[in-house]
N, C-alpha and C positions, 0 to 999 in steps of 0.2 A: 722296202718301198717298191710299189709297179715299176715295173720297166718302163723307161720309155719316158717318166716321172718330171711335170716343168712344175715352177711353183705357180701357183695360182696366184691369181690379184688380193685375193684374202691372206695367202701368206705374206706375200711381198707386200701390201699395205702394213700386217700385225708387226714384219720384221721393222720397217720404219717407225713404228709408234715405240716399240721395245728401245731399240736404238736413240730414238728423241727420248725416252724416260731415261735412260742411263745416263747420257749425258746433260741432262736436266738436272739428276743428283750428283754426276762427277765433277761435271762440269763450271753448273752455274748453281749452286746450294744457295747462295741468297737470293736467287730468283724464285726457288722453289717456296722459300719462305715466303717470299713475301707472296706469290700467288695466294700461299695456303691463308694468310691474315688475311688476305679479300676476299676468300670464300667463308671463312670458320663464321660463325655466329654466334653473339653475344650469349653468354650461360642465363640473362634475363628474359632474351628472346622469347614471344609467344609463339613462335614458329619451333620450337623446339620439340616438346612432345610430338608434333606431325613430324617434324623430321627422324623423330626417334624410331616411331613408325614404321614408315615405310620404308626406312636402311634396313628393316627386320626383312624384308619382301627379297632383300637380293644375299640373305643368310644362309648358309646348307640346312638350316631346320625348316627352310621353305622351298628351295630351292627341289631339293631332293625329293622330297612328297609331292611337288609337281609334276617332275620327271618321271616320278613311276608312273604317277596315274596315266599322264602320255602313251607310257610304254605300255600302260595294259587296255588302257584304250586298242592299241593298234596288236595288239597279242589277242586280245578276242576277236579282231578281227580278222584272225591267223596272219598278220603281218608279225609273224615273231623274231623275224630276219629284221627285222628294222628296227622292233620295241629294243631288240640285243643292242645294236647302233646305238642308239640313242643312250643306252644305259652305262655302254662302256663309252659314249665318248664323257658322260659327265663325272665317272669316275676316274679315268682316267685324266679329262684334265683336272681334275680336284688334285691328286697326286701330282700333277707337272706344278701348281700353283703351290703343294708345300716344300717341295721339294727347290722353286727357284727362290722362296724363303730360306731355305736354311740355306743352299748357297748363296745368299747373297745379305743376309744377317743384318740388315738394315734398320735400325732402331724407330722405335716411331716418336710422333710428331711430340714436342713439350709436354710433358703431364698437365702441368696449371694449365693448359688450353684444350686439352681433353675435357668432351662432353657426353663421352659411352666409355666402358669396359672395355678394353681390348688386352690379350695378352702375348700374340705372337707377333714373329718380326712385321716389317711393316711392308716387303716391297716380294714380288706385287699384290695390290688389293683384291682379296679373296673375292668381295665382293662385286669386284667390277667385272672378274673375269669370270666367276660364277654365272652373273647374269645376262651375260652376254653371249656367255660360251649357249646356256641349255636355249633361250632364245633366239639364237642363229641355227641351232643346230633342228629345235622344232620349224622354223621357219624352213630350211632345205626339207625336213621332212614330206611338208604339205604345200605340193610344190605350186601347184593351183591357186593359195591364199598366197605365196610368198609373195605378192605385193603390198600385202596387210599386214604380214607378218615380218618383214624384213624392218622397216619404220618401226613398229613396236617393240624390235629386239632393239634397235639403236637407242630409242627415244626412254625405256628401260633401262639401258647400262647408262644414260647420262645422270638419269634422276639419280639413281643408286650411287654412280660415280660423287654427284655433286654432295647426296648426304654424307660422304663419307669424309670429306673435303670441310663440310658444316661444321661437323661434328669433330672435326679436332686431331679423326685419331687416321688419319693416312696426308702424306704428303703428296703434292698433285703429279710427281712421277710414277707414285703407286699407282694410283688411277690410270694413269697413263700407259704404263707399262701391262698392268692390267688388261686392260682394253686389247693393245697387243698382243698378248698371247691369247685370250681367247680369238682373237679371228688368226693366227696363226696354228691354235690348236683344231679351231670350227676348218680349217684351209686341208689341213693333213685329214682329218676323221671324213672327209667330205669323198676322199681316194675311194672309199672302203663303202660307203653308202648303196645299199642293197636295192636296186630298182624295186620299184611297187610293185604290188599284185596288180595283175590286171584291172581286177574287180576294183579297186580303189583308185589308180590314175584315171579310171573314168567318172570317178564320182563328182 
């Protein structure tokens, strides 16, 4: 860690949202339930294929192939200092998200109310923190848009959060927790963030 190192308002917010999902699930489990039955939706639902959807949008088979292209956008344009950024921070919070799964081995939500596939633990949602993480993290990138891109990283991890919530198969501390560590992962990677080329903070 840099010397000299305070937390930022992104960690110290992700740590409160971590901290409210844990005790969401230790705490009050029938609250969590019952959130998750006011969000899930009916398996007759016409809403259903659309939500099937777009939960595909915050997957690492989507996720991932966005992030390169990012990175090689900004690689051809000799920012290769940054496209690295970008690429190790969504690989590595990929790893912190399987990794607070297996410690934290948390089963997922009833099968009869699952309405997707899912097979690993439940807490926290890959999803949530997938998309939020590489969205916040393009957003610092493009520092000029980050008023455009700040709102669409948020407004992204809700949708995504809420499909997952829909669909049965994460409990709303997932999401929650979720959410936490990507801006607690987006808070740390942000230390290490490689100033622009020239050429490019003027564009």
């Amino acid at each position: 860690m840099p010397a000299g190192y305070r937390p930022t308002p992104l960690i110290l917010s992700g740590l409160v949202l971590m901290i409210a999902a844990i005790a969401l699930w230790g705490l009050a489990p029938s609250l969590d339930l019952a959130l998750l039955a006011a969000f899930r939706i009916d398996a007759a639902s016409a809403l259903l294929p659309a939500i099937r959807g777009a939960t595909l949008l915050g997957g690492l088979a989507l996720l991932a192939p966005f992030a390169l292209v990012v990175a090689g956008g900004l690689a051809l344009h000799g920012d290769r200092r940054r496209a690295l950024w970008l690429l190790l921070t969504v690989a590595t919070g990929r790893l912190a998200v399987e990794a607070a799964k297996l410690a934290c081995a948390r089963g997922r939500p009833p099968l009869a109310g699952r309405l997707d596939d899912v097979s690993s633990y439940s807490f926290p949602s890959a999803h949530a923190t997938g998309t939020l993480l590489v969205w916040l993290a393009i957003a610092m990138l493009f520092e000029r848009r980050r008023h455009l891109l700040l709102p669409l990283a948020f407004a992204m991890a809700a949708m995504i959060g809420w499909t997952r919530l829909a669909l049965g198969v994460h409990w709303p501390g997932d999401v929650i927790g979720g959410f936490g560590l990507a801006l607690v992962w987006a808070g740390l990677a942000e230390r290490w963030l490689p100033p622009p080329r020239p050429s490019l903070s003027r564009a």
